[in-house]
C-alpha positions in Angstrom: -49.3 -33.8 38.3 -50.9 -33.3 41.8 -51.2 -37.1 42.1 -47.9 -38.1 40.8 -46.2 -35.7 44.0 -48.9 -36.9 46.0 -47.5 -40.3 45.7 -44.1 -38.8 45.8 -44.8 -37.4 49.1 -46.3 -40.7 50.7 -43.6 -42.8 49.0 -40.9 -40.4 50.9 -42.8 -40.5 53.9 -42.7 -44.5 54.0 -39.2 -45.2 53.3 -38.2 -42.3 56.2 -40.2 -44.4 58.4 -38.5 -47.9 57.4 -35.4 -46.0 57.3 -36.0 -45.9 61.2 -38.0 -48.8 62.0 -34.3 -50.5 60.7 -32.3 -48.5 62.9 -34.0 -49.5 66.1 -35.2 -52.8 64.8 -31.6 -53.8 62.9 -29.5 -54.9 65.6 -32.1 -57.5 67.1 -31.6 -59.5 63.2 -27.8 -59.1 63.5 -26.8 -55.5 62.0 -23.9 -54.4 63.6 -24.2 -50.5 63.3 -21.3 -49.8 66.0 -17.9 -47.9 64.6 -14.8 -50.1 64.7 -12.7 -49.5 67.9 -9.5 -49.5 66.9 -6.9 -47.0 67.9 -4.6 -45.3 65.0 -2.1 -43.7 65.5 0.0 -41.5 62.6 3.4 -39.5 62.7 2.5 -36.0 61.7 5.5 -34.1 60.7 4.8 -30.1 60.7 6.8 -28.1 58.2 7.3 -24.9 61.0 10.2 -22.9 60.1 
């Protein structure tokens, strides 16, 4: 049981560190991670009485 959450552990450990190898490697091989820059704009209507 000690092995199988030892290879848990190391398992988690390695996709943390591809998880942010990507985010600093990703936009050189095209990922776009930038939010869309569009303004909206909504009627609110308040029910004040």
């Amino acid at each position: 049981m000690a092995r199988l959450a030892k290879y848990l552990a190391i398992l988690i450990l390695l996709a943390a560190i591809a998880l942010v190898a990507y985010a600093y490697i990703g936009p050189w091989f095209g990922a776009d991670f930038s939010a869309p820059a569009a303004e909206v704009r909504k009627p609110v209507v308040l029910n004040a009485d």
